[in-house]
N, C-alpha and C positions, 0 to 999 in steps of 0.2 A: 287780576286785581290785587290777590294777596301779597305777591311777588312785587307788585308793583307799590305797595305799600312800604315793605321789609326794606326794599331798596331805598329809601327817605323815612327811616320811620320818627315821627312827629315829634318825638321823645329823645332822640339822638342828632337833634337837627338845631339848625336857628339859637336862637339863646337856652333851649334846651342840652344844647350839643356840652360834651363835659369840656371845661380849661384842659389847656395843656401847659399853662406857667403857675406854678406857684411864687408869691415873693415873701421878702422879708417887710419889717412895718415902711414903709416906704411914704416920702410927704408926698401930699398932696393939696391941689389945688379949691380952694371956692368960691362960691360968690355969696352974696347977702351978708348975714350976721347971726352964727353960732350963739344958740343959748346959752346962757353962764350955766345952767344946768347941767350941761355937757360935760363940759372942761373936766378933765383928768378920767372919764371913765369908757366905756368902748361897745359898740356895737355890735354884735358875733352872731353870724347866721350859720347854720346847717346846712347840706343837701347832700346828693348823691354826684360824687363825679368818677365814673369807671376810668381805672386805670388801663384794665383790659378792653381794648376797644377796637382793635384790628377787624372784627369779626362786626359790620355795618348789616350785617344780614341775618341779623342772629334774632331772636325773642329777645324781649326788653321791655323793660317797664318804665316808669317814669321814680317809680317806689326803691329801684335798686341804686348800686354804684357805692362805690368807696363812697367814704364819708369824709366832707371837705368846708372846714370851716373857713368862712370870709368874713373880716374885718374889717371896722374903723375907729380905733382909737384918736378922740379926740385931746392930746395931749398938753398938757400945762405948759404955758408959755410964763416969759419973770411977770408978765403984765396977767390981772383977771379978764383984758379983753384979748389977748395976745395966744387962742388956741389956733393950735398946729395940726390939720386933721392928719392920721398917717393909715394909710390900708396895707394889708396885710392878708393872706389866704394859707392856709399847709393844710395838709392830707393830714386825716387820724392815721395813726400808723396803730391799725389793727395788725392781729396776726394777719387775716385774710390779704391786708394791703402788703404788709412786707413780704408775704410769699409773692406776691404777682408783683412787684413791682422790679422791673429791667428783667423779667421772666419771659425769653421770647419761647418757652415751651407751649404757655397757653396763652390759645387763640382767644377764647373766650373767658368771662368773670369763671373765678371758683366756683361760688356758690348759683344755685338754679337761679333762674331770673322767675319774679311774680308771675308774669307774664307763661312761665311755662306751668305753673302750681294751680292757672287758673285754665290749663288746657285739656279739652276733654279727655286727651288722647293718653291710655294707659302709661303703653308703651315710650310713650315722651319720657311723661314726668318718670317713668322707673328709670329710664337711661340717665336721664338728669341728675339725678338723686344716687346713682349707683354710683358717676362720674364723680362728683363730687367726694361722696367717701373716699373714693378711692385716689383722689388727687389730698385727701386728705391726710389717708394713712402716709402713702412717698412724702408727705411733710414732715413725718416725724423721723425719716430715715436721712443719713450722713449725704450730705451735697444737698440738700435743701437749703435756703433759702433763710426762709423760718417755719416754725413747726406748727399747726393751725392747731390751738385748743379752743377756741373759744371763737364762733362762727361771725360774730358781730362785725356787721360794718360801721355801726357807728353812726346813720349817715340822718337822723332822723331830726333831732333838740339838743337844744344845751339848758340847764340850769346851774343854779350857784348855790350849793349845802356847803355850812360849817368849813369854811376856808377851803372851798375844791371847785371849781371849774367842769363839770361835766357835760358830756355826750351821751347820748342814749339812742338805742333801738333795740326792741323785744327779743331779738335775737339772741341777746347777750347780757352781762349787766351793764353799767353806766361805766366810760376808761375818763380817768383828769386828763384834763389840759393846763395848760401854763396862761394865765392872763397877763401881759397884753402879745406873745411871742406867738402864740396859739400853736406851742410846741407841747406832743403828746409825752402824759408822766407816764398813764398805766394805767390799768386796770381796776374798777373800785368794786371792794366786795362787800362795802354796807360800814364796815371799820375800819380800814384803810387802803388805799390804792398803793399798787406796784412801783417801788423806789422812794415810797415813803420812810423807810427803815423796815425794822424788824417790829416784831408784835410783842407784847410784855407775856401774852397768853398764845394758847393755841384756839382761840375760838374762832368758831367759823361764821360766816358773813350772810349774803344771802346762797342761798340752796342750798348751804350744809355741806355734810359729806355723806360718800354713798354713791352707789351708780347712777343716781337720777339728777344729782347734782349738778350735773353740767346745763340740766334744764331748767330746775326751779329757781335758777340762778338769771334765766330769763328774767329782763325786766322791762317794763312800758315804755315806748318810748315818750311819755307825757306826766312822769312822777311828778307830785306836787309836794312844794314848800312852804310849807304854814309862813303866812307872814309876822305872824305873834310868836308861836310855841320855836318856831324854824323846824318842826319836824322836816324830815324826808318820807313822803308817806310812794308805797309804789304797791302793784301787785306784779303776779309771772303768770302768766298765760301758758299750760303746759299742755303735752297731750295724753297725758294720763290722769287718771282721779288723782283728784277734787277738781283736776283740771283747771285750778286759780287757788295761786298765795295770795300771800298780803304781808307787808311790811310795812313797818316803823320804825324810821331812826332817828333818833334826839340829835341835835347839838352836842358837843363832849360840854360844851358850858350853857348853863342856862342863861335864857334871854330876861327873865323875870325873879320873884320871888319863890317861883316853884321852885322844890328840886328836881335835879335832871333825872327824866326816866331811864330805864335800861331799854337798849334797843331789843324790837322785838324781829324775828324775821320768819318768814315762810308760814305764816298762822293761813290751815286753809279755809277758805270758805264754802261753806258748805250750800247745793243747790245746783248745783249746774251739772248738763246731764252729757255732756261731749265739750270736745276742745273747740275753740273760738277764735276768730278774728277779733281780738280786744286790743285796740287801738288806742283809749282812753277813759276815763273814768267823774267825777265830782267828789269835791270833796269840801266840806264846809267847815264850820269851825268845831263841829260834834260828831257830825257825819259821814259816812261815804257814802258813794256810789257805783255800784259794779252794775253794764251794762251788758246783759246775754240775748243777744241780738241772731237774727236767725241769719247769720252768714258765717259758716263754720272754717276752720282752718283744720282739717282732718285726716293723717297720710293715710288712713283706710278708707276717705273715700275714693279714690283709686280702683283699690279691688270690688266696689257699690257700683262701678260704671259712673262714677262722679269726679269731679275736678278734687283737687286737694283744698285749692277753696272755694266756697260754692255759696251761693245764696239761694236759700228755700222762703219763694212768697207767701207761704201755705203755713208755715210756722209763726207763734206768736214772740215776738217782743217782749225782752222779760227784763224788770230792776229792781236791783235788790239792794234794800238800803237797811244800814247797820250804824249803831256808834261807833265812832273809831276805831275804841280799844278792843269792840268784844264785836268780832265776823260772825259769833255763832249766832247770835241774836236778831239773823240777817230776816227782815221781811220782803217778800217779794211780790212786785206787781207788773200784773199783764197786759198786755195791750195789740193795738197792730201791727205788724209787722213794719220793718223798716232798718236803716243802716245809721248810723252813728260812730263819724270817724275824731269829730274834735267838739266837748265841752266846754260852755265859753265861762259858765260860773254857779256856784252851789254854795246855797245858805239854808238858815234852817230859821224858824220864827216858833215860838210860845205862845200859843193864846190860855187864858181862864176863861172867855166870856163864849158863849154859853157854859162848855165847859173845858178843863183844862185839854191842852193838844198840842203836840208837837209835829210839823209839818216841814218836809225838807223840798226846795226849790229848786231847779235844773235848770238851767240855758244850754241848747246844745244845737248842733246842725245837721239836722234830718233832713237823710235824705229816703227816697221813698222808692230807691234801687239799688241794686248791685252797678249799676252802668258804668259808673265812674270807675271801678276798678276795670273794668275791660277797656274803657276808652285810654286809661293810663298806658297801654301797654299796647293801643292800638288793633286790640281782637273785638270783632263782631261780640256782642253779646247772647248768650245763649236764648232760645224762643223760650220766653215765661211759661209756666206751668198757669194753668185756669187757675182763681182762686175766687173762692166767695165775693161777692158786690160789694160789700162793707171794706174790704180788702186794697180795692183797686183806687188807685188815686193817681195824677198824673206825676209828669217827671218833675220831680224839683227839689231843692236844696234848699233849707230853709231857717232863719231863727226859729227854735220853738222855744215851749215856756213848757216844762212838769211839774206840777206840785202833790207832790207826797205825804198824805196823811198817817202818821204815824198810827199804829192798832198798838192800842195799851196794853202791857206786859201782860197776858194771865185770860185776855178773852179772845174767842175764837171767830172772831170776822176776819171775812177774805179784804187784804189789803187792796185799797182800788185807789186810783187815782181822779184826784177831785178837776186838776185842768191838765189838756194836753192839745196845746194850740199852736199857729203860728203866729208870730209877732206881728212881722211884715213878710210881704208878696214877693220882693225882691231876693235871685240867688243871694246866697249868704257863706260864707268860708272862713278859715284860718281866721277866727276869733280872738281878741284880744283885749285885755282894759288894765285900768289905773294896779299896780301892782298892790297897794297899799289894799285896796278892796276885795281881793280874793277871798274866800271863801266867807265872803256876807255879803248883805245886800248890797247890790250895783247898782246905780243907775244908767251908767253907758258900756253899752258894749262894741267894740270897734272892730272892724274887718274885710273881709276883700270882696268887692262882687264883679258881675261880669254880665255884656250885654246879653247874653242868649240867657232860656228859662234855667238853665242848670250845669253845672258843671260839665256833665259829659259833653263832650266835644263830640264831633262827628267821627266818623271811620277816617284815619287820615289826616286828623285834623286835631292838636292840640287845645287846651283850656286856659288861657290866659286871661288876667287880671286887668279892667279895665277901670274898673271903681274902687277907692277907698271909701269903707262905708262909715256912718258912727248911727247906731241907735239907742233913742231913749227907752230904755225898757221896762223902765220904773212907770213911766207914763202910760205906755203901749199894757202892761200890766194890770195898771188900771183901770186903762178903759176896757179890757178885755173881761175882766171882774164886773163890772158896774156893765157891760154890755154884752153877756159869754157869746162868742161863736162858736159855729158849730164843732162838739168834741172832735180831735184827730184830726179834720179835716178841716175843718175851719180855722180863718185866720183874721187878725183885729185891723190891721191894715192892709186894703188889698190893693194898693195903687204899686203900678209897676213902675220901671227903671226912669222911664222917658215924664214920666205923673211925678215923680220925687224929684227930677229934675227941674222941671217947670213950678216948682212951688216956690213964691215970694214967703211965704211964713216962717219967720224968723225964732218961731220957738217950734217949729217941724219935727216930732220925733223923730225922722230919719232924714240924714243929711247924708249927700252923697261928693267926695272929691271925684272930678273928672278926669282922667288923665289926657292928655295934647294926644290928638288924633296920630298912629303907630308908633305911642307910647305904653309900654307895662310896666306895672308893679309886682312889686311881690310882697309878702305877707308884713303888715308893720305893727313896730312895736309900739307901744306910749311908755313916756318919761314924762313923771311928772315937772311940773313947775316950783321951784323953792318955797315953800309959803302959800301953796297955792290956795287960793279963795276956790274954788269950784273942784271938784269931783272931775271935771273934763278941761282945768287947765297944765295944758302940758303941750308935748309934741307926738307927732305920729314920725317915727323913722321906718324908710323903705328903701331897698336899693329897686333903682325903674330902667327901663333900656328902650333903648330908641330903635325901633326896628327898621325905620330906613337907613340902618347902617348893614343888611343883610345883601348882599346879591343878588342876579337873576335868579339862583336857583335856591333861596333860601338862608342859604347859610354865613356864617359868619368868619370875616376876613380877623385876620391875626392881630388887628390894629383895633376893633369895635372896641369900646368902653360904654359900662355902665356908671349909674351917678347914686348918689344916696340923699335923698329927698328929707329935708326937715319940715314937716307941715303943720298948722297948725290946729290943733286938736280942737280949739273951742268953734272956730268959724268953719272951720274944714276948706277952706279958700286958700289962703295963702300961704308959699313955698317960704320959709325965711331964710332958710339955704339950703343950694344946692352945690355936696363937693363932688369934686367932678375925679375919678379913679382914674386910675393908669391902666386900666383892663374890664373885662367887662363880668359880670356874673352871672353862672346860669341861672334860669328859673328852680329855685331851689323849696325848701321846705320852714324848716320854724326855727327861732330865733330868741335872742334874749338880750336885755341893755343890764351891763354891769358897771355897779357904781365905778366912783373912785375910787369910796373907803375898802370896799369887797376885793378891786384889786391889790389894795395895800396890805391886806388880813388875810391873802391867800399862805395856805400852811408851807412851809417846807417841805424840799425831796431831797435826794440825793442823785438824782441823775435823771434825765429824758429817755422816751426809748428812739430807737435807732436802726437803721436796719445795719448788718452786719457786714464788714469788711470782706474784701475778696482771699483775704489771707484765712479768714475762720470759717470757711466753707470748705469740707473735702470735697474735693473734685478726683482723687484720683483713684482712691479703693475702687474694688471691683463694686462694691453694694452700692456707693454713691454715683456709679457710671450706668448700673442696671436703674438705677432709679431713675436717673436722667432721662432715660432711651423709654423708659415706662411713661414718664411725666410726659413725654415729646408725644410720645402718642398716642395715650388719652386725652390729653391737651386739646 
């Protein structure tokens, strides 16, 4: 069965499977009628595409793979109705990608795959992990390729700080991109990225210096962007104490009357008692939110007879919410266990009446197992441990609502949580809303759902996007207030996929886009509307693929193309265009809409990076030919 899996595995297949073209911005074709909103700015998503892929038998996950931005720049035509969609896709050129790349010494990725970090098997994960160093160090030796510092594949988000284009995954810090060319600058370390020039000073960015730097220099791959202050706020998920930073970085120019702060970086916080699976975080317009969740990322447990990462259902749920500027102030509250990989939005509210209170709010998507990270990667999930009755809840993924009462400076109550519910009944994923409304109150939050109760797919079987969702949560909020369900376990609207679908009511907190039967999407962004009257007037953009372009045996011929859907966000009904690609996109990860103005005010460099000519590679010392014959066969 396992064999027989490994050999098709769900994640290396179908529109999962990685491109093997990249192009240049290339026009392209549509139908309907491109919003003016568009015009001049561009659509850029993330994911994973393994350059190393020879090896169809290998572990893998859904989570790995070079990191491979896809585009669509909507570009300015002489006419304001006259836009020219053009796509575009290129590889981050990590270190990790330039060493593997036209490298037929390895069979397989550099770095381990998820998939093996999540395997019980000692002996695995040490060979794994041994391999890797050691394809690491022959990187830094003469006939290498490129030299691997810094382990990031990149493969995760993009965001847009202070004239820079970024990519992000925890592994690494965030490297620039070029908008609209999505050619790699470098490397950013909190105050400039690599071929930006030189530095006026010697100071250092995120994780300092120091042997531990190359870790704390980890960064989320989900930092948020104040939309008012434009901070860059991020933490580093490490595996030694404090076990989590936290950074802040200003704009070099202020957005307001304030003056510009000094960035801060690596502030730890204090509270957490082992290293973590921290995927992402909330962050309001005063607030944060750090989520220690009992699904640890841990390489001693290993030697515990435990996966490296593992989820314990017996541990509680923990959050710890803090002002901004001061992590140490951090209060923490308990709760049940559960997994939390994407928050959808965090604000904070003041009351006086009865008396004064400051209360911080979370939207986030709980799930209520580890299952998803095993079904990503195709592995059986391990047999649950017993766990108290109050504990057990079934499989699902879900909008919840937290609200966090702040405990006043100076007295000694345990911080509790006053709601922790679900919104609505239906799976819920890769979150998204009006950019403008981040970190305060929202009333829509927009996202992917799918027919079955929950993400995890079967053994075999990947999780694919058949809903575009949009809920009112401001609404759902209140009546959950005015009517509580039951704590943790309860939830304010229980009607499922097929009950949201059959509803004539035209002010429905939850509206559902359906996609055309062996059609998917993938995760979409909103852009708003110029002027817009409503909080939910804009577009939802999603690149979707049509899987009766696959063969008998699943997979996908060299010709399939995917399209990129314009929807529209108020009705959640109608396409107003569809352009139609020159190629198709894999099922990939998260994504970002960058203005016009952002691509005109992106800062200068001085050069791209590049992988290196065959003339500046020694190939013929004896060290660079023992290297070679080492690479080949650890490889």
């Amino acid at each position: 069965m396992e064999a027989q899996i490994r050999n098709c595995h769900p994640y290396l297949s179908g529109n999962f499977a990685p491109i093997k073209q990249s192009r240049p911005l290339t026009r392209c074709t549509y139908v309907g009628i491109i919003p003016e909103e568009l015009t001049g700015g561009q659509y850029v998503r993330n994911g994973g595409n393994p350059m190393t892929n020879d090896d169809l038998g290998r572990e893998a996950h859904w989570f790995d793979g070079d990191g491979m931005l896809t585009g669509v720049l909507f570009r300015r035509g002489e006419k304001s109705s006259d836009t020219k969609p053009e796509f575009v896709n290129q590889y981050i050129l990590t270190d990790v990608y330039l060493n593997a790349k036209n490298n037929s010494n390895l069979k397989r990725p550099l770095l381990p795959s998820i998939a093996t970090l999540i395997s019980p098997s000692l002996v695995t994960t040490i060979v794994a992990v041994l391999r890797t160093l050691a394809l690491v160090f022959l990187s830094r030796l003469p006939g290498s390729k490129r030299a691997v510092k810094k382990i990031s594949v990149a493969n995760t988000n993009v965001v847009y700080h202070d004239g820079r284009a970024l990519a992000t995954c925890e592994s690494g810090p965030p490297i620039r991109f070029q908008l609209p060319s999505l050619e790699t600058v470098g490397w950013y370390n909190g105050r400039r990225a690599e071929n930006e020039g030189s530095l006026e000073d010697n100071k250092s960015g995120f994780g300092g210096h120091g042997p531990t730097a190359f870790m704390k220099e980890w960064t989320t791959g989900h930092p948020r962007v104040d939309p008012v202050t434009k901070e860059f706020i991020s933490f580093h998920a490490v595996f030694i104490r404090p076990f989590v930073y936290y950074s802040i970085v200003p704009p070099t120019k202020s957005s307001g009357k304030e003056s510009v702060r000094s960035p801060r970086f690596d502030m730890p916080i204090p509270g957490v008692s082992s290293p973590k699976m921290m995927h992402d975080f909330g962050v309001s317009a005063r607030h944060t939110v750090i989520m220690d969740l009992p699904l640890s990322l841990n390489p001693t447990n290993s030697f515990k007879g435990r996966p490296v990462v593992s989820y314990d259902p017996t541990e509680r749920a923990r959050y710890g919410v803090f002002p901004r500027y001061e992590p140490d102030k951090i209060q923490w509250f308990e709760t049940n266990p559960c997994v939390i990989f994407h928050t959808a939005n965090c604000w904070e509210t003041i009351s006086t009446l009865p008396e004064a209170e400051t209360c911080v709010h979370l939207l986030a998507c709980r799930l209520t197992s580890a299952s998803v990270v095993y079904a990503a990667g195709a592995i059986m999930p391990p047999v649950p441990k017993p766990v108290p009755p109050e504990y057990v809840e079934e499989e699902q993924c879900r909008l919840y609502y937290y609200s966090f009462p702040l405990v006043k400076e100076g007295l000694k109550e345990v911080p509790t949580i006053r709601n922790q519910w679900a919104l609505s009944a239906i799976p819920f994923e890769f979150p998204t809303l009006s950019p403008s409304q981040a970190t305060k109150e929202a009333r829509y939050i927009y996202g992917c759902s799918t027919g079955t109760s929950s993400y995890s797919a079967a053994l075999g079987k990947a999780a694919k996007i058949d809903y575009l969702a949009k809920i009112d949560t401001a609404a759902l909020i209140a009546q959950g207030i005015a009517h509580p369900p039951r704590q943790v376990k309860g939830c304010v609207d229980t009607r499922g996929i097929q009950e949201v679908l059959g509803s004539t009511e035209a002010n429905d907190p939850v509206k559902l886009f359906q996609m055309p039967e062996g059609w998917f999407a993938q995760e979409p962004r909103f852009v708003p509307r110029a002027n817009a009257e409503t909080e939910d007037d804009g577009w939802l953009l999603a690149y979707v693929f049509d899987e009766s372009q696959l063969d008998d045996k699943g997979e996908c011929g060299d010709d399939a193309v995917s399209e990129l859907w314009v929807v529209d966000a108020r009705n959640m009904k109608d396409v107003v265009a569809r352009v139609k690609l020159p190629q198709r996109v894999p099922y990939g990860l998260h994504g970002a809409w960058f203005s016009e103005d952002e691509i005109a005010g992106q800062r200068s460099f001085t050069a791209v990076r590049q992988e290196k000519s065959k003339t500046e590679i020694d190939t013929s010392s004896l060290l660079s030919i023992v290297r070679n014959n080492m690479e080949k066969w650890i490889g």
